[in-house]
C-alpha positions as CSV (number, residue, x, y, z in Angstrom):
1,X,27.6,-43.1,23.1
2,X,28.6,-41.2,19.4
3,X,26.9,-37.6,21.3
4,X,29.0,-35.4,18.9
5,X,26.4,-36.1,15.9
6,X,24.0,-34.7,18.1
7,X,25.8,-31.3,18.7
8,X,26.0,-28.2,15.9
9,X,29.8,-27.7,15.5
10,X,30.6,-24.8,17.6
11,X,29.2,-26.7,20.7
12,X,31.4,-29.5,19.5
13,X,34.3,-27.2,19.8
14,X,33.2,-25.6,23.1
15,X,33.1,-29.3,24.3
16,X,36.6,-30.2,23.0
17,X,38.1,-27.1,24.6
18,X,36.5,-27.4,28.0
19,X,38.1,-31.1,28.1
20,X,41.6,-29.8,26.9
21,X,41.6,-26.6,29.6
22,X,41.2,-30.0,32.1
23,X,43.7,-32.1,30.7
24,X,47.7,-32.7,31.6
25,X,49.9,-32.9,29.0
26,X,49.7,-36.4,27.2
27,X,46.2,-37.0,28.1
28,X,44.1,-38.7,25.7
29,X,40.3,-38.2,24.7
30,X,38.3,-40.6,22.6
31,X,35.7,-39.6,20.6
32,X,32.4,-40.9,18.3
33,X,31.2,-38.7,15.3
34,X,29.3,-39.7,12.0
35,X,31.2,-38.3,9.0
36,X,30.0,-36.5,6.4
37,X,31.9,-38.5,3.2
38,X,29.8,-42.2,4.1
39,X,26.5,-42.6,3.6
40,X,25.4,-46.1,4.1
41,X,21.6,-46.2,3.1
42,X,20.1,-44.3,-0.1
43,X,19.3,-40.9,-0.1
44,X,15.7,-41.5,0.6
45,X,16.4,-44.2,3.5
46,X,18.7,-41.4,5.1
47,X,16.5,-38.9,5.0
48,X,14.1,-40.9,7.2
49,X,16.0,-42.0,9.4
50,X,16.9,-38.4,10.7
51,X,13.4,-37.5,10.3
52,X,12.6,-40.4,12.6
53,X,15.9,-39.4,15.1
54,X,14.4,-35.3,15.1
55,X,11.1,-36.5,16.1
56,X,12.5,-38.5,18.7
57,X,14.1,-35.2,19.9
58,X,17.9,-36.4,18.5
59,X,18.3,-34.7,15.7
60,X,21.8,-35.3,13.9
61,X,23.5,-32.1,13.4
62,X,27.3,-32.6,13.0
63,X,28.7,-34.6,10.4
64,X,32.2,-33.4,9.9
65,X,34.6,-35.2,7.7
66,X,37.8,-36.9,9.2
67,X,40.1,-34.1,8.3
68,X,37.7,-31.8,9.5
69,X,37.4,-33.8,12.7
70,X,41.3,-33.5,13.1
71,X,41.3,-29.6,12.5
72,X,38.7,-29.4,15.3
73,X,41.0,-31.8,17.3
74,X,44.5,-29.8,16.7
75,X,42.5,-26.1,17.0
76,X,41.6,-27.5,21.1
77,X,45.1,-28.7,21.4
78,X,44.7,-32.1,20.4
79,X,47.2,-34.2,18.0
80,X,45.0,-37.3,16.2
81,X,46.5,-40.8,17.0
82,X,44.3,-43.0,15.5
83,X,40.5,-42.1,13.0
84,X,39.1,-45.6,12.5
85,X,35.4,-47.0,11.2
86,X,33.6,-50.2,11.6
87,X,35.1,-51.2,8.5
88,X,38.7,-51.1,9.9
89,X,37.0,-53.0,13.3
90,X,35.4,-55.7,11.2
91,X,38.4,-57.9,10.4
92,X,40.6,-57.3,13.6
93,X,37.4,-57.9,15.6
94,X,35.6,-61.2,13.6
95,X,32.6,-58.9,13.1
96,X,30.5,-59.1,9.9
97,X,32.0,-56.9,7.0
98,X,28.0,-56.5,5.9
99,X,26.9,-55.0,9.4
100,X,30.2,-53.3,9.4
101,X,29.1,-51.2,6.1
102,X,26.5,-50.4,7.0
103,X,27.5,-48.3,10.2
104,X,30.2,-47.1,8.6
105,X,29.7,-43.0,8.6
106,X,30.4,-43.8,12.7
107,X,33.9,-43.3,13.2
108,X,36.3,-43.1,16.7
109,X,38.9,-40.6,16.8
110,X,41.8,-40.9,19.9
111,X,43.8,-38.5,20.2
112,X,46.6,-36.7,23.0
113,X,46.9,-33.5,24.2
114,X,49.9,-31.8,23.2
């Protein structure tokens, strides 16, 4: 599950250093996070949706930008191998490019410990 949109950013790099401090060299972590630059419903649509998520009690908090999401990566001691969306899934997978818009701010980032 994407947990990192649920966490502010400094508990998002708490996280990522706890799991590097426990890693051997060339370890790899894989991670979920909604990014900042897609926004796949209007404005108005979006805004509702994370009302609906905060009074669930899952507020989204992070939304960091790829490179952003790399900086936190290399600062824990991480090097990025691969940042991909549901639009570069859609083809290599035979899933709909429609439904693949659309969740398209959730991205997976792998990367190795250096």
């Amino acid at each position: 599950e994407a947990v990192t949109m649920y966490l502010p950013v400094e508990a998002i790099r708490s996280l990522l250093a706890a799991v590097r401090s426990r890693s051997t060299a060339g370890s790899v972590i894989a991670l979920t996070y909604r990014s900042s630059g897609e926004r796949p419903f209007p404005a108005p649509i979006m805004r509702a949706v994370e009302a609906a998520l905060r009074v669930m009690g899952e507020p989204l908090r992070a939304a960091p930008s790829p490179a952003a999401t790399a900086a936190l990566l290399e600062e824990a001691g991480f090097a990025v191998t691969s940042d991909t969306s549901s639009i570069d899934w859609a083809p290599r997978f035979g899933a709909s490019g429609p439904l693949a818009r659309v969740f398209r701010a959730e991205r997976l980032v792998v990367a190795r410990t250096r």
